[in-house]
Structure formats: C-alpha cells, structure tokens
C-alpha positions in Angstrom: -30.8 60.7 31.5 -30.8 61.9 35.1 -29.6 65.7 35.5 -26.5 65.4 37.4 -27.2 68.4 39.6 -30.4 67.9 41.5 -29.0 69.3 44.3 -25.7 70.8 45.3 -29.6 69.9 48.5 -28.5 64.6 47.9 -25.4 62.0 46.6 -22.1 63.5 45.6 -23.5 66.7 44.3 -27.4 65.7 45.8 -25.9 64.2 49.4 -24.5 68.0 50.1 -27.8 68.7 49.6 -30.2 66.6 52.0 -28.5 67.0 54.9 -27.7 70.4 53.8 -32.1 71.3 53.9 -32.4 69.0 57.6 -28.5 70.9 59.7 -29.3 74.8 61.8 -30.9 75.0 64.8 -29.0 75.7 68.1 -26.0 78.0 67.7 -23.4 79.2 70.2 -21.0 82.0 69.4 -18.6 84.4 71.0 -19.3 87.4 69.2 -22.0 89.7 70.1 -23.0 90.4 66.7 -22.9 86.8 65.5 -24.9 85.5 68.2 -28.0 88.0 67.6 -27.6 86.9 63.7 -27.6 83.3 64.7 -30.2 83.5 67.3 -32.8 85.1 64.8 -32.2 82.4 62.3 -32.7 80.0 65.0 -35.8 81.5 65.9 -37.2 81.4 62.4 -36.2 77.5 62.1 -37.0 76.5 65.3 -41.1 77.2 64.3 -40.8 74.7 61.5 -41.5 71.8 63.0 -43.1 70.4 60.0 -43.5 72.0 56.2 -44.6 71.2 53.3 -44.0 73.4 49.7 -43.7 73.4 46.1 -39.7 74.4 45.2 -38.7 76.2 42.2 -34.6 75.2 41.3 -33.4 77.5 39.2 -29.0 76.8 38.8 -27.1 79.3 37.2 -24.2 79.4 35.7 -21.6 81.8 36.4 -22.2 83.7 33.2 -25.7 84.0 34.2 -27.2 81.2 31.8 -30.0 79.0 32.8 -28.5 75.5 33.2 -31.3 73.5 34.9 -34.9 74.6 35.9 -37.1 72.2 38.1 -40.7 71.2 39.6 -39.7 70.2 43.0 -42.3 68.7 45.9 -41.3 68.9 49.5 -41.7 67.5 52.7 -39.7 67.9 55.9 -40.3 66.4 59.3 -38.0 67.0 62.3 -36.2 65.6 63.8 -35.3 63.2 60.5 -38.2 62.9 57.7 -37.3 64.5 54.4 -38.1 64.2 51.0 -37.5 65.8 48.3 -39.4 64.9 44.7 -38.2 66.5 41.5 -41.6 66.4 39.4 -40.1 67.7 36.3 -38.0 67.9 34.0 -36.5 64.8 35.6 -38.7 62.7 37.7 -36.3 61.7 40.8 -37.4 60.7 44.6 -34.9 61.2 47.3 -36.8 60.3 51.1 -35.4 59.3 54.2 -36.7 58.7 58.1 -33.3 59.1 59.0 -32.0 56.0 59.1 -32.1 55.4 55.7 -32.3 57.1 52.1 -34.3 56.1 49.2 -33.5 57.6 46.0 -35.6 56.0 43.4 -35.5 57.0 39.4 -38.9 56.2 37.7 -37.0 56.6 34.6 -34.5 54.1 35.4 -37.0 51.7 36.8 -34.9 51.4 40.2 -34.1 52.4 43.6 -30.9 52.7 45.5 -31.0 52.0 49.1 -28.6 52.9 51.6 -27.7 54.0 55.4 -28.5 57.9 55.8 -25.9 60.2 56.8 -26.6 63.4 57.5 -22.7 64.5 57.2 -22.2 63.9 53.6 -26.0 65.3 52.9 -26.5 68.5 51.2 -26.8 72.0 52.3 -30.5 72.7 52.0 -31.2 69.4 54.0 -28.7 70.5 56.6 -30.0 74.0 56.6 -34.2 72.9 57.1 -32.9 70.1 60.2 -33.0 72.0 63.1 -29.0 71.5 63.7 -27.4 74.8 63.7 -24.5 73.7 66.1 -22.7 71.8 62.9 -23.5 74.4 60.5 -22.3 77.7 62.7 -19.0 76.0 63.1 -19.1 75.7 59.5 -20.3 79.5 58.7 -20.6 82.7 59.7 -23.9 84.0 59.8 -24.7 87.3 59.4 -28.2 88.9 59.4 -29.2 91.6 56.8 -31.1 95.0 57.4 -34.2 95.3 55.5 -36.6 98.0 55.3 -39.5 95.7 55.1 -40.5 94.3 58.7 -41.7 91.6 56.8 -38.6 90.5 54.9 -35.8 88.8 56.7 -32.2 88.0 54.8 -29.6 86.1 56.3 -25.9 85.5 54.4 -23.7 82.6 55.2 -20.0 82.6 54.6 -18.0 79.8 55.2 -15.2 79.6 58.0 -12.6 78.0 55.8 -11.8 79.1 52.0 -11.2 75.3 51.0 -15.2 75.7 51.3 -16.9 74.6 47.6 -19.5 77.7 48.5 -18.8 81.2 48.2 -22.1 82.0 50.6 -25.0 80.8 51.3 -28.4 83.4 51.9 -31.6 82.6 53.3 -35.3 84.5 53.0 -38.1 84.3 55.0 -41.4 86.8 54.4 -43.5 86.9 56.9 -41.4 84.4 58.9 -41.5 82.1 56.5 -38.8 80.9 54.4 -39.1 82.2 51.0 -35.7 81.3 49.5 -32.4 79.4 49.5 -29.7 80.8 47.2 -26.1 78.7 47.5 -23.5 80.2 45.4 -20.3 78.2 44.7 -16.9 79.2 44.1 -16.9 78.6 40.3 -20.1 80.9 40.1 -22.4 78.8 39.6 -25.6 79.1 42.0 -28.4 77.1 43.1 -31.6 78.8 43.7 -34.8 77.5 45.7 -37.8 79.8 46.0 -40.6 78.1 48.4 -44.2 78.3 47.3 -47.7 77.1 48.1 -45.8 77.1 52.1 -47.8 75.3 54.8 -46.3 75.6 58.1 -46.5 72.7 60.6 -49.1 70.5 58.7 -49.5 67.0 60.2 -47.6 64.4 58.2 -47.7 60.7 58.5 -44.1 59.0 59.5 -45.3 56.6 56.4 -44.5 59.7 54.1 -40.6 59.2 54.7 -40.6 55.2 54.2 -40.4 54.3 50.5 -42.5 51.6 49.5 -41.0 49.7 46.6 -43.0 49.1 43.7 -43.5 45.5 41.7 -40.9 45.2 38.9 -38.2 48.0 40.2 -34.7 46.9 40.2 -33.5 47.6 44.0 -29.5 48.2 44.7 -28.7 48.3 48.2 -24.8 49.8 49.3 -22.6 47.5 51.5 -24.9 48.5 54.9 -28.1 47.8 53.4 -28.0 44.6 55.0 -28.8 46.0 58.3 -32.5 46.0 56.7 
C-alpha cells in the first residue's frame, strides 16, 4: 500500500507538494521590513540553480507521534526539472520537465502520466522553483534573527486563514538549505532536512524524462494525448 502522504511536496496531498519545492524567487512588497525578509530568501534561492540531496520526511502528528518517516532522493533543475524519489519505506517516483509529471509506483507495477501544473503542485516544489512572485502573494515572509552568522531561518504565514498551513519555515546553514518544516492547521507537520547537499552539480535534462519500463501498466489523464 502507497502511504497517502508523501508530500503535503505531489497529487491531492503530493501535487501541493511539487510545485510547492519548484514556486519563490522574485518578490515585490510594500513594506520595508518584508521586502529585506523577502529579498534575503531570494537571494539564498536564487544560487540554486541546480541541487541534488538526500531528504529525511519526518510527519508529525499534532500530538507529537511519528506518523511516516522516509528515504527520499532529490533532484531539482530550474527553470522546470524536478524529481523527487521516495527510496523507502515506500518506493514512489514523482519527475517532471515541466510539461509533464510521471509518478510511477514500482509496487504497483504502473505509472500515471499527466500534464504538469505547477498551481495545484505542492509546497516544497513551489518553494525550490525559483517563483517567489506567486508565493509572496500567498505569505508573509518574515526573516528570523539568529546568533549564528551561519544559520539563516525564515517563517512563512499565510495571507488568508482559509490557508490548510499554519506556517511554513525554511533553514539554510552556510547558505544552504538545511530544512523545510510546513505545519498545517490540524497540527500535523511535515518535516524535510537536506543532506549529502551538492549545490549546482550538472544534471542531464534526461534525468526529468521518465523512461517506461517493459511490462508497467501506463494510465494517462484526459491531456495525455497531447504526447
């Protein structure tokens, strides 16, 4: 059995996610404050123009159980490469060049094929993209002091209370992004810690193109005929 929470990072609960790690780059904002918060996240993002990393999930639940823990490979590519490979416990590929998504289950012995669109992807996607514009109409994003020069914090809160997430915080040490935490209103969070970071490696566009296999069952949505 899939786990149903993946990432709150692609479809339904994992959609919010995909194109919530590739949205927040570029912001514009009429208070002084927000603008210097926004323009040092900026900064940090904008030097990812590649990554690759090991993800630890960790989602909590509001009473401070352990729901789900996983083994997660990344890869990002801007403007619109991503994929995101949950090793364990559940193997699970979600990839996409931007035009379209692949999420294939191993388990299942299938992939399911359809357009990409970044506005119903998840958070972390959206967050890793570049696209700050969307996101800072969508947030406010304040920075957080920290007595380390090496450790940077910043908190996101959402604009509108109809919002499924509380906040949202993101961690970089040493300019690099450490961790992901996204908190929903129920109290439940969803927690990514980066490891094994390398910043700006070269990566083939073939990375973000799923290739598939002999024998796997494909579904394609309504648009998949545009293939």
């Amino acid at each position: 059995m899939m786990p149903a929470s993946f990432c709150p990072f692609f479809a339904a609960a994992k959609r919010f996610f995909a194109a919530q790690i590739l949205l927040l780059f570029g912001l514009v904002y009429a208070h002084a404050a927000e603008v210097s918060s926004a323009n040092e996240l900026s900064a940090n993002l904008s030097e990812m123009m590649s990554l690759s990393a090991d993800v630890e999930q960790l989602i909590i639940e509001a009473d401070g159980g352990v729901l789900e823990e996983s083994r997660i490979r990344m890869l990002l590519k801007r403007p619109d490469g991503f994929s995101w490979e949950t090793l364990e416990p559940f193997p699970e590929l979600l990839v996409t060049n931007g035009v379209w998504l692949w999420n294939y289950q191993p388990d299942l012995d299938q992939v399911v094929i359809e357009p990409w669109d970044r506005d119903e992807s998840e958070l972390a996607a959206q967050l890793l993209s570049g696209e700050t514009d969307a996101l800072a109409d969508e947030y406010e994003i304040t920075a957080l002091v920290s007595e380390s020069r090496d450790l940077e914090e910043f908190v996101l809160t959402p604009r509108d209370s109809a919002n499924i997430n509380r906040r949202v915080s993101l961690s970089f040490s040493s300019n690099r992004l450490d961790s992901i935490v996204i908190e929903a209103r129920n109290g439940q969070r969803t927690v990514w810690r980066f490891v094994n970071v390398v910043l700006n490696p070269e990566i083939s566009d073939d990375a973000f193109v799923f290739e598939v296999p002999e024998g796997i069952e494909v579904i394609e949505n309504s648009y998949a005929e545009r293939l």
